[in-house]
C-alpha positions as CSV (number, residue, x, y, z in Angstrom):
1,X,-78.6,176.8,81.0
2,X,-76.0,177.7,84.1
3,X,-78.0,178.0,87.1
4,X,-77.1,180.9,89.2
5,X,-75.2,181.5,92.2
6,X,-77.0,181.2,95.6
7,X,-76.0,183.9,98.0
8,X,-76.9,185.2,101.3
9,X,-76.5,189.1,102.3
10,X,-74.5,189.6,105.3
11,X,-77.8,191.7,107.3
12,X,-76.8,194.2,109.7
13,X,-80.6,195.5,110.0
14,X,-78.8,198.9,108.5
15,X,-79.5,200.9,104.9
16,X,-76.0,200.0,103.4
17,X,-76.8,196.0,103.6
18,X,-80.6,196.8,102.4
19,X,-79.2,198.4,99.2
20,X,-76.5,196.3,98.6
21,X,-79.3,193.3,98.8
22,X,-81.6,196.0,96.4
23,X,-78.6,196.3,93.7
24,X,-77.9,192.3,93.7
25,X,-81.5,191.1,93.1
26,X,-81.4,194.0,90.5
27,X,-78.5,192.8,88.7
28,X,-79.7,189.6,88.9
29,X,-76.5,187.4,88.6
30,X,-77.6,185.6,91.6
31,X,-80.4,184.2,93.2
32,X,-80.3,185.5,97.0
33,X,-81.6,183.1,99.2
34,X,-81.4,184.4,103.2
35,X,-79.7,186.9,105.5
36,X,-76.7,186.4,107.8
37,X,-77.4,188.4,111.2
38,X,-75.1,188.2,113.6
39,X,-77.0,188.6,117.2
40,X,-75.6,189.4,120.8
41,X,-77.7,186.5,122.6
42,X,-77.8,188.0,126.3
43,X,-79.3,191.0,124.7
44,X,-80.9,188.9,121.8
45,X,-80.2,192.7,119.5
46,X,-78.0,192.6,116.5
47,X,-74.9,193.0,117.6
48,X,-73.5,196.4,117.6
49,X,-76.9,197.8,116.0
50,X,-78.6,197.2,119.0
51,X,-82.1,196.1,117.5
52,X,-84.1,193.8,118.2
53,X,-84.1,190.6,117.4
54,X,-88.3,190.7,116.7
55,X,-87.4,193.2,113.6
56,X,-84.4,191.6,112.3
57,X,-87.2,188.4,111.9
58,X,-89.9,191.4,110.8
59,X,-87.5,192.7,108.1
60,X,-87.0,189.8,107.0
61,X,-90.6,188.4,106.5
62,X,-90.8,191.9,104.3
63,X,-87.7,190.9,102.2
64,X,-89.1,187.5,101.7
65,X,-85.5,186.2,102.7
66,X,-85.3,183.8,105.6
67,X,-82.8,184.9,108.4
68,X,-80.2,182.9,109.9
69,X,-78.3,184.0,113.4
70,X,-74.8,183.3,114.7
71,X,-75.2,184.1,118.4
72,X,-72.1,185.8,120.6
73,X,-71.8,186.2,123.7
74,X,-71.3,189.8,125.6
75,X,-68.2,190.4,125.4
76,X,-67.4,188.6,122.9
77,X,-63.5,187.6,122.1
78,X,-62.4,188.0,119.0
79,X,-61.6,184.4,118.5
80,X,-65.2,182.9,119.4
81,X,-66.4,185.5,116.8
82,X,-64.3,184.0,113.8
83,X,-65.0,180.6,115.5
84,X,-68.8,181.1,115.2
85,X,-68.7,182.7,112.1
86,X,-66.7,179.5,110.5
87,X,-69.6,177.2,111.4
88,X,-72.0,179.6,110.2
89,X,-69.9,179.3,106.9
90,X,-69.6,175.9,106.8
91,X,-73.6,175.1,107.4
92,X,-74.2,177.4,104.3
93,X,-71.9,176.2,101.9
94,X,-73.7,172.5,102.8
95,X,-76.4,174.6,101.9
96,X,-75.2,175.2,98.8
97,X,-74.2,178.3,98.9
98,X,-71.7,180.3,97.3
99,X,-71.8,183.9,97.5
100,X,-71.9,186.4,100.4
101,X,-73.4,190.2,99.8
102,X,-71.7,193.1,101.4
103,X,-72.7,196.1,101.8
104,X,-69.0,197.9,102.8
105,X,-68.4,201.4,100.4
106,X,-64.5,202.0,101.1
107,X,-62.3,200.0,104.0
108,X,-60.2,198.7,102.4
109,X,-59.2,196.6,105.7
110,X,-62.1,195.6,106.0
111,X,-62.5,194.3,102.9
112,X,-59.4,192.8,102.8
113,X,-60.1,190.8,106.3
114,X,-63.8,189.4,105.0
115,X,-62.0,188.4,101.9
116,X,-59.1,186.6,104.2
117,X,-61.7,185.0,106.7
118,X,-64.0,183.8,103.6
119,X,-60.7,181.9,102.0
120,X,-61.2,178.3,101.5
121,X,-64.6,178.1,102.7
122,X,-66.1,177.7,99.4
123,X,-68.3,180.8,99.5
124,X,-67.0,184.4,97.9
125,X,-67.4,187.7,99.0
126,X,-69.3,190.2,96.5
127,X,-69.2,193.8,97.2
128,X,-72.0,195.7,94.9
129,X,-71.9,199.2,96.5
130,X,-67.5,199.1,96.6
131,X,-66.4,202.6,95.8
132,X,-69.4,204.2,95.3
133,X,-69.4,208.1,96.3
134,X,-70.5,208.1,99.8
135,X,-72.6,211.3,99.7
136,X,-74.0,210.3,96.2
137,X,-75.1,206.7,97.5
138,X,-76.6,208.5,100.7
139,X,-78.6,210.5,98.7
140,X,-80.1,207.9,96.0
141,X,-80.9,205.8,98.8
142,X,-83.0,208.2,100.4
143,X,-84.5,209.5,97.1
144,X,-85.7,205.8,96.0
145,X,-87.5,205.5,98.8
146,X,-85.2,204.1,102.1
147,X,-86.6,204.8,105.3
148,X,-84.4,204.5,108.2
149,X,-83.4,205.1,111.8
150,X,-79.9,205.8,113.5
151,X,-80.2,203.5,116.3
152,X,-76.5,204.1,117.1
153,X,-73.9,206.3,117.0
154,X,-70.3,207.2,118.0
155,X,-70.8,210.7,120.2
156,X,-67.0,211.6,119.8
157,X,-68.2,211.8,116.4
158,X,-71.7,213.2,115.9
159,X,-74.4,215.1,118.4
160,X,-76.1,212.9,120.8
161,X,-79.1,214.2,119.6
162,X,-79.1,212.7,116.4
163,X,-79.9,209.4,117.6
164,X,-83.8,208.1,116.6
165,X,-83.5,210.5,114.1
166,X,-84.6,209.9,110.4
167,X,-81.5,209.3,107.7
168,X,-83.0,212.1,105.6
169,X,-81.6,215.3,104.1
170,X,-81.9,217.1,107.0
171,X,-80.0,214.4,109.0
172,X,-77.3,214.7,106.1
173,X,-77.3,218.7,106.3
174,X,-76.4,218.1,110.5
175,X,-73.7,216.0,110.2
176,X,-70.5,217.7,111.3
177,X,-67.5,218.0,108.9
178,X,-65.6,214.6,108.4
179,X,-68.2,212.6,109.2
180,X,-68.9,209.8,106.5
181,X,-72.7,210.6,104.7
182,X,-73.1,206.5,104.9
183,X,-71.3,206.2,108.5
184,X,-68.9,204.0,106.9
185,X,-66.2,204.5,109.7
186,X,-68.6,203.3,112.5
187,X,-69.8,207.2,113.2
188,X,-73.4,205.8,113.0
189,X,-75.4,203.0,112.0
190,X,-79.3,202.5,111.0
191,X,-82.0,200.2,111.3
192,X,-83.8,200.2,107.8
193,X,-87.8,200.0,107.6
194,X,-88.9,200.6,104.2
195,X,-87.8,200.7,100.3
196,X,-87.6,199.2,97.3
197,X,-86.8,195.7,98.6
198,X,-89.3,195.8,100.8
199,X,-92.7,194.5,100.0
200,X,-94.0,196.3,102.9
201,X,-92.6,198.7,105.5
202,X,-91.5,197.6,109.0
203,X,-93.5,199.6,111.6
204,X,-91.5,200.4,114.3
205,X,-91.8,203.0,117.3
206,X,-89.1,205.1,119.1
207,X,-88.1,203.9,122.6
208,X,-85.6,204.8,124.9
209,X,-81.9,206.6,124.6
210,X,-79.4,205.6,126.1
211,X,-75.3,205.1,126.2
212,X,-74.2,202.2,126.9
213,X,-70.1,201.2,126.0
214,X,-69.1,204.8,125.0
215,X,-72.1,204.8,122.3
216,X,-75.4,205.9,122.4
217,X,-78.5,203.8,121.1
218,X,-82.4,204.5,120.2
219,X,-84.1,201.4,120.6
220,X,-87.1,201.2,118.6
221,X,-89.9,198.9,119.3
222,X,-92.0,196.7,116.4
223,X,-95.3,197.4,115.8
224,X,-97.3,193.8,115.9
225,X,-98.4,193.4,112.2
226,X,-102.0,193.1,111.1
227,X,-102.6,190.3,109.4
């Protein structure tokens, strides 16, 4: 019998990397064994997310996945990124592992640099949610159960207002023409707390707003879990 492939999901905290983890357990072709967070260490958030580092480790304890960090500094050169990212690489295919879940929908440059970056390092790139129908995928997500935040968004893009806010249909119905239903071009991102990969929901409460590098965050704040 052919064992299966071990594979870590590349973890942003967001609902597009939850789902893409949700589709690959349920295809089942490989047995996923962490997450891959990249984490901004002066700030100690997920990088570009801005959450906090305490639910990245609470998310994963509800995934049952252990998560591994590669820490950047603030700012962060492009090169020490790829550098860092490299070693990360390298430490899990000693690991043994050989695959690396997505969740990107439609970039194709984006898809064509992880796949450039991943070359030679002995683990491949998998893309379960590629080409998907944005508004479609939105929409199932939110129907099977996901429960998320936008902790970030782009304000040349989208209201101000909607950050903290719910991804739910009446987020959906607000979002101004041309803006992607997943957020795919960076208009917003999430911080997921609850669905069907979860085996419990991540309790989290709304913090402060604020703009910081042209964007504007919602920090959200874990609630201690009972034991």
């Amino acid at each position: 019998m052919t064992s299966r492939p071990r594979a870590v999901v590349a973890w942003s905290s967001g609902k597009d990397c939850a789902w893409a983890l949700h589709v690959a357990r349920s295809e089942g072709r490989a047995e996923i064994v962490g997450l891959l967070a990249t984490v901004t260490g002066p700030f100690d958030r997920v990088s570009m997310h801005g959450v906090r580092s305490e639910i990245l480790f609470a998310q994963g304890r509800a995934l049952g996945l252990p998560v591994q960090t590669v820490s950047i500094p603030y700012p962060c050169p492009n090169e020490v990124y790829e550098t860092r990212m490299e070693q990360a690489l390298a430490r899990l295919a000693s690991e043994g592992v050989s695959e690396m879940v997505f969740g990107d929908l439609f970039l194709e440059d984006v898809r064509k640099y992880r796949e450039e970056k991943m070359t030679g390092t002995g683990i491949r790139p998998t893309f379960p949610l590629w080409g998907r129908p944005t508004h479609a995928l939105a929409e199932e997500m939110i129907r099977e159960g996901v429960e998320a935040r936008i902790v970030c968004l782009d304000p040349r893009r989208l209201p101000s207002r909607l950050a903290g806010r719910t991804f739910d249909p009446r987020f959906l119905a607000e979002l101004p023409t041309g803006v992607d239903p997943c957020g795919e071009r960076g208009e917003f991102h999430t911080c997921v707390t609850a669905g069907p990969m979860f085996s419990h929901p991540v309790t989290v409460r709304a913090g402060a707003v604020v703009e910081r590098d042209g964007f504007v965050f919602a920090d959200l704040e874990l609630v201690p879990e009972v034991s």
